[in-house]
C-alpha positions in Angstrom: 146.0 86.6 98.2 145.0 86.5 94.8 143.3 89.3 92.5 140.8 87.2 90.5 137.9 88.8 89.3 134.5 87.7 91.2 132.2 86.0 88.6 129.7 87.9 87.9 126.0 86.5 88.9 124.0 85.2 86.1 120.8 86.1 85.7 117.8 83.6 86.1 115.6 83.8 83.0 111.9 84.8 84.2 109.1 83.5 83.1 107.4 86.0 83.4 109.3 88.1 81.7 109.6 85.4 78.4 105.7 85.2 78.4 105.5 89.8 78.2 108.2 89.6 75.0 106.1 86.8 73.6 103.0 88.5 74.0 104.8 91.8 72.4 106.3 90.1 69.4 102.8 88.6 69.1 101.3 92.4 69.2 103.8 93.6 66.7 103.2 91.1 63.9 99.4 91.3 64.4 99.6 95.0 64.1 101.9 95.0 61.2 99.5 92.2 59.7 96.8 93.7 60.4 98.2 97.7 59.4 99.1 95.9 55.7 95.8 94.5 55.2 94.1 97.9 56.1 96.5 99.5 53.9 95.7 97.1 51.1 91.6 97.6 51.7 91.9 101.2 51.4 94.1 101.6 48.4 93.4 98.6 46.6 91.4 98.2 43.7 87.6 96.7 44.2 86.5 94.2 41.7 82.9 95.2 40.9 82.1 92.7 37.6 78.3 91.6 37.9 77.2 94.2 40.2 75.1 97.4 39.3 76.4 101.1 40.1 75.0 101.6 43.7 76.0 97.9 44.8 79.7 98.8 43.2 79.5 102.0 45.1 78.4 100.8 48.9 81.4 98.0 48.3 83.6 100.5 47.7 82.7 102.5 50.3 82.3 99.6 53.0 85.7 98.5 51.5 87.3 101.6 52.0 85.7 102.4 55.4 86.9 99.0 57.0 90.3 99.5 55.6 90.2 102.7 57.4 89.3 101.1 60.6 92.1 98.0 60.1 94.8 100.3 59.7 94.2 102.2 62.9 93.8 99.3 64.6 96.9 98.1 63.5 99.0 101.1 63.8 97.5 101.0 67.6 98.9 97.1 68.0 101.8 97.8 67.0 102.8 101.1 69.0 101.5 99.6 71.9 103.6 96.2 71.1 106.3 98.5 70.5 106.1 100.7 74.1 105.4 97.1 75.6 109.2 95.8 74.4 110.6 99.1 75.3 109.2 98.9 78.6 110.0 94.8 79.0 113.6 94.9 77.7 116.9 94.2 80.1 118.2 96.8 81.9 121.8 98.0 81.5 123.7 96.7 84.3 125.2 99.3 87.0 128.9 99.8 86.3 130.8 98.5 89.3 132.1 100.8 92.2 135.6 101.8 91.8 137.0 101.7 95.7 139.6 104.3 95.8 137.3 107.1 94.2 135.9 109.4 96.6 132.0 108.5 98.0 130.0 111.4 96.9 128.1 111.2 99.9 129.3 113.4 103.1 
């Protein structure tokens, strides 16, 4: 007899499973897009040239609250892209039996 290895079985790519790690990669550039152009809203400079004190002032302030809103929003996207990958990725496959070791059950 001979003592070749058994090939091992190759897994079938899912669908399913292509379309979740799209949708994640999608979640995590959007967030990231998204996180910069809060961060860039609320720490940016605001170009006020033509407009009086209080309109200068409610920009700023609209500005700086919406920046605040798009960078929680995108730090959300991406954490939950991020727990969605973790959650999606391959599992480690079982380490094969070794069949002279002792069964650990009785």
């Amino acid at each position: 007899m001979s003592s070749a290895p058994e090939p091992r079985p190759t897994r079938r790519p899912s669908l399913g499973r292509s379309a979740a790690l799209g949708l994640c990669g999608g979640l995590l550039l959007g967030g990231l897009g998204l996180l910069a152009a809060g961060l860039r809203s609320l720490f940016g400079a605001v170009d006020c040239a033509g407009l009086s004190g209080p309109e200068c002032e409610l920009l700023q302030t609209a500005t700086r609250e919406v920046g605040r809103m798009q960078t929680l929003s995108g730090g959300a996207l991406t954490a939950l892209g991020a727990a969605l990958f973790v959650l999606l990725r391959p599992k480690a496959p079982a380490p094969p039996e070794d069949p002279g070791a002792p069964s650990a059950s009785p």
